[in-house]
C-alpha positions as CSV (number, residue, x, y, z in Angstrom):
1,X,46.5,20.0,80.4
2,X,43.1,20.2,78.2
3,X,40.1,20.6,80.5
4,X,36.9,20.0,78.6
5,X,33.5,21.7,80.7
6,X,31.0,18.9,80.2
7,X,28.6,20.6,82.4
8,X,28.5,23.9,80.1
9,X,27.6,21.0,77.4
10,X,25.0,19.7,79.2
11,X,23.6,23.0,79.9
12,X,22.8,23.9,76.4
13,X,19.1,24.8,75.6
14,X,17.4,22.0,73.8
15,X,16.5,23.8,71.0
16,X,20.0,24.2,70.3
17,X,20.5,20.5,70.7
18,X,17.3,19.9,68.1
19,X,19.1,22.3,65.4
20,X,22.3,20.8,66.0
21,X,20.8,17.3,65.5
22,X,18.7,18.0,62.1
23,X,21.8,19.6,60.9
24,X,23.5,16.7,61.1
25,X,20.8,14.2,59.6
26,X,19.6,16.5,56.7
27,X,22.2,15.1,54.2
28,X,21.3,11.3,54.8
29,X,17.8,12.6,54.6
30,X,18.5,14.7,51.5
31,X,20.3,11.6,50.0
32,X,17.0,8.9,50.6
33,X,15.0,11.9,48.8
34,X,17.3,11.8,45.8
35,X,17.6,8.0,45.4
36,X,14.1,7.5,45.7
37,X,13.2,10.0,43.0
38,X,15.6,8.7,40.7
39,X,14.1,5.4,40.8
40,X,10.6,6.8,40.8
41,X,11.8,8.9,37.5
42,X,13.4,5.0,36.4
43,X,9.9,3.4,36.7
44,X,7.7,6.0,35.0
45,X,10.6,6.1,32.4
46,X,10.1,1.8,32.0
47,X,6.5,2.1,32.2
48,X,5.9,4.5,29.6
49,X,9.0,2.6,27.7
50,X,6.6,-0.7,27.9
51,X,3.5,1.2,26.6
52,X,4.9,3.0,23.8
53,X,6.3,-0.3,22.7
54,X,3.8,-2.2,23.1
55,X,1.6,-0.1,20.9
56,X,4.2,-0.1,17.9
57,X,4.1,-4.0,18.5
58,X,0.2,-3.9,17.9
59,X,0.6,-1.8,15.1
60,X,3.1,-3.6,13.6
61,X,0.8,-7.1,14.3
62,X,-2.1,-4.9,12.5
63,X,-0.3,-4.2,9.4
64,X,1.5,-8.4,9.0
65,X,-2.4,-9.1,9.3
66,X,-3.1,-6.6,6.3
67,X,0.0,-7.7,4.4
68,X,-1.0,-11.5,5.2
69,X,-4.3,-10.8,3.4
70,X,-3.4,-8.7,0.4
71,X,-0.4,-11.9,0.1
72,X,-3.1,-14.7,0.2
73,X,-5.3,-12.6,-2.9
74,X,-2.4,-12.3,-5.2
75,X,-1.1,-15.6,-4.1
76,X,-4.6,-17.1,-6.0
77,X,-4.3,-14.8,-8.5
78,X,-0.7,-15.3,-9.2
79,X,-1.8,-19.4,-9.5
80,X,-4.9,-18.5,-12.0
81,X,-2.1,-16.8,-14.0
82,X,0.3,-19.7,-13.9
83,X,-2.9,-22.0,-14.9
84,X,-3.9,-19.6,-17.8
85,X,0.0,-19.6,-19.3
86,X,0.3,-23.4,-18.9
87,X,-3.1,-23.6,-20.8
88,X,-1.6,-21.0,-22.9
89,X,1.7,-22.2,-23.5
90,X,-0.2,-25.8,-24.0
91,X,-2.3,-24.3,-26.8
92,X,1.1,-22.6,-28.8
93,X,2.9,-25.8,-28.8
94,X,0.2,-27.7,-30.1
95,X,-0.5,-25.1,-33.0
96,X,3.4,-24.9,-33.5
97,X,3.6,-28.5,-33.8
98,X,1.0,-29.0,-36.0
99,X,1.7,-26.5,-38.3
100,X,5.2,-27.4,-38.3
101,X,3.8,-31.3,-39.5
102,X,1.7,-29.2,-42.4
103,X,4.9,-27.7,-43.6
104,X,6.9,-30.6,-43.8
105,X,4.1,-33.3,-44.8
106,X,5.5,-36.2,-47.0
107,X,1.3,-37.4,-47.7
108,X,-2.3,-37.0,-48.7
109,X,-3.3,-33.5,-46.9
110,X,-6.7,-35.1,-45.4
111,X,-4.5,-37.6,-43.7
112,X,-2.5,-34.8,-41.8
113,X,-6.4,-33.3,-41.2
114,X,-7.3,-36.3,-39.5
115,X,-4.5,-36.8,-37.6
116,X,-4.4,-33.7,-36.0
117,X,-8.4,-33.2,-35.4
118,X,-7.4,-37.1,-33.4
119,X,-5.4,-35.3,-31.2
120,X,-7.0,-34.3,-27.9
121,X,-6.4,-32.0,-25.1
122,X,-3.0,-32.5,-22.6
123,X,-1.2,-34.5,-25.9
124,X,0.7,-33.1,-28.7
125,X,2.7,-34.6,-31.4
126,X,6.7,-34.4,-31.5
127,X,7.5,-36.4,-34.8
128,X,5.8,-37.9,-37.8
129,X,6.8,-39.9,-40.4
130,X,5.2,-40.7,-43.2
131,X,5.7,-43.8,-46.0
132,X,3.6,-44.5,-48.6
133,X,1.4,-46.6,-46.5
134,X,2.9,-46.5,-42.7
135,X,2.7,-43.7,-40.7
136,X,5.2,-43.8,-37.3
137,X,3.9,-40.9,-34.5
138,X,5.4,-40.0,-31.7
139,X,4.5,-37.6,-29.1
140,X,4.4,-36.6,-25.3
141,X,0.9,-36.1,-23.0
142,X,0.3,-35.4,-19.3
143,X,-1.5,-38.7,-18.9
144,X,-2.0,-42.0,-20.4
145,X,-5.8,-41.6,-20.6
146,X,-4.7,-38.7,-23.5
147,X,-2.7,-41.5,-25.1
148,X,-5.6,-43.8,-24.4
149,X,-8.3,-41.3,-26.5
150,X,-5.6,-40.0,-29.1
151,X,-5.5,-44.0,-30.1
152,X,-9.3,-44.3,-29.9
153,X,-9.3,-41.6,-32.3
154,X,-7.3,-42.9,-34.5
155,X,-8.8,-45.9,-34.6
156,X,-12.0,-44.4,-35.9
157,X,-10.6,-42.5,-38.9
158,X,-11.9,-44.4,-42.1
159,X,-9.1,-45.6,-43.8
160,X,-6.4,-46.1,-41.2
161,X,-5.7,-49.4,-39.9
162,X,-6.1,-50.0,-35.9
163,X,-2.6,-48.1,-34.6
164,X,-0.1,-50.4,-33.3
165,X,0.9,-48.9,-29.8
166,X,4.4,-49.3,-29.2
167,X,5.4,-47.9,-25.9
168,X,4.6,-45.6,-23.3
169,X,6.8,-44.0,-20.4
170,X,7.2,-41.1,-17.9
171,X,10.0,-38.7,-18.9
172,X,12.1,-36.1,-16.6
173,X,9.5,-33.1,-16.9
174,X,6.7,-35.4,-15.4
175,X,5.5,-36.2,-19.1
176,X,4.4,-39.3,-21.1
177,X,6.4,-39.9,-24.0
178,X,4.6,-42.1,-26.4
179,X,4.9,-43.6,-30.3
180,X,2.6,-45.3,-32.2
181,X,2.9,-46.9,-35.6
182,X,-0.7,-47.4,-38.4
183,X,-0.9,-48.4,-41.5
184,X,-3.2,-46.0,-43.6
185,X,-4.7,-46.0,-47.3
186,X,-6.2,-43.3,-49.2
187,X,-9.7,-42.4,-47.7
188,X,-13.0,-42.9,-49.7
189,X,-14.5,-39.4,-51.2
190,X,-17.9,-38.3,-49.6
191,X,-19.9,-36.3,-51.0
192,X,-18.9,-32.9,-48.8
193,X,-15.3,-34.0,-50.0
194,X,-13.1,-31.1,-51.4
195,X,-13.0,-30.5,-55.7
196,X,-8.9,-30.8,-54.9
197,X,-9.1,-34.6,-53.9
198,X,-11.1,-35.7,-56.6
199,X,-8.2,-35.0,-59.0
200,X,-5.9,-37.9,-57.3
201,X,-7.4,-41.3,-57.7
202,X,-11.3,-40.2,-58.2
203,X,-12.3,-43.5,-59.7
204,X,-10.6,-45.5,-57.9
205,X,-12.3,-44.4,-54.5
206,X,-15.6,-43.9,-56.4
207,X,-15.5,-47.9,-57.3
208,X,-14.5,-48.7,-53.6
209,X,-17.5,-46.9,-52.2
210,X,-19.4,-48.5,-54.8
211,X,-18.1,-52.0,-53.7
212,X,-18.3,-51.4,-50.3
């Protein structure tokens, strides 16, 4: 039989008790110290996480905002450019047409003058031909009002008859494409006239100023 002496348990000093008892409760205790200070280390750990990011994000915001501005300059100068090469390219086609018509002229060189001094800006010629007294012109302009002053033109050369508009229509490139048909006869010589013309026909013209 196992005899257990509870009074020699109870008569243990209570310091011994106290010792016995925080021997016991030090690990839970050591455990609730642990925990907490890994979660304390987790939060300072987020926090400073947060901060650092939120300064690259600021940073990052700062240079979009320098990029965004340095965009919007070239941006208006990359249109000036564009404008300037349209312009440009305008200019070349106008200069290739007409010299193309020079080289290939069927009639009187100061009718070719006149026709292309008639010829005003956002229009330029694409065909011409030429009979002994009918001239047929076709072209393509940005806008009827260039169609509208290339025929006024016309119109006021001395010597061509009032053009006979035939048609006028929007294309696929957002162009006009226009012809127009005049009759023309030789024009009188002026006085500032060139030595060349008064080989052809000099008399004739001489007498029809004279008339006139």
């Amino acid at each position: 039989m196992i005899k257990i002496n509870l009074l020699s348990e109870g008569k243990r000093p209570a310091a011994v008790r106290r010792a016995r008892a925080t021997r016991e409760s030090l690990p839970t205790d050591l455990g609730q110290f642990l925990l907490l200070g890994v979660i304390l280390v987790a939060l300072v750990g987020c926090v400073a996480y947060w901060f650092i990011n939120k300064n690259q994000i600021r940073d990052k915001g700062r240079e979009i905002d320098v990029a965004q501005a340095e965009y919007d300059k070239l941006e208006e100068v990359i249109k000036e450019v564009e404008a300037f090469k349209t312009k440009r390219a305008e200019l070349e086609h106008k200069i290739a047409v007409i010299t193309e018509l020079k080289a290939n002229q069927r009639g009187p060189v100061r009718v070719m003058d006149e026709i292309s001094r008639a010829v005003p800006e956002l229009l330029w010629l694409t065909d011409m031909q030429m009979s002994a007294s009918q001239i047929k012109l076709r072209g393509q302009a940005y806008n009827n009002n260039a169609i509208a002053s290339f025929t006024e033109n016309l119109d006021r050369v001395a010597g061509f008859d009032e053009p006979d508009f035939k048609e006028s229509k929007l294309g696929r490139s957002e162009v006009y494409d226009f012809s127009i048909n005049l009759g023309f006869n030789l024009l009188p010589i002026s006085v500032d006239s060139n030595p060349a013309d008064l080989e052809d026909g000099a008399p004739e013209s001489a007498a029809a100023g004279a008339g006139g």
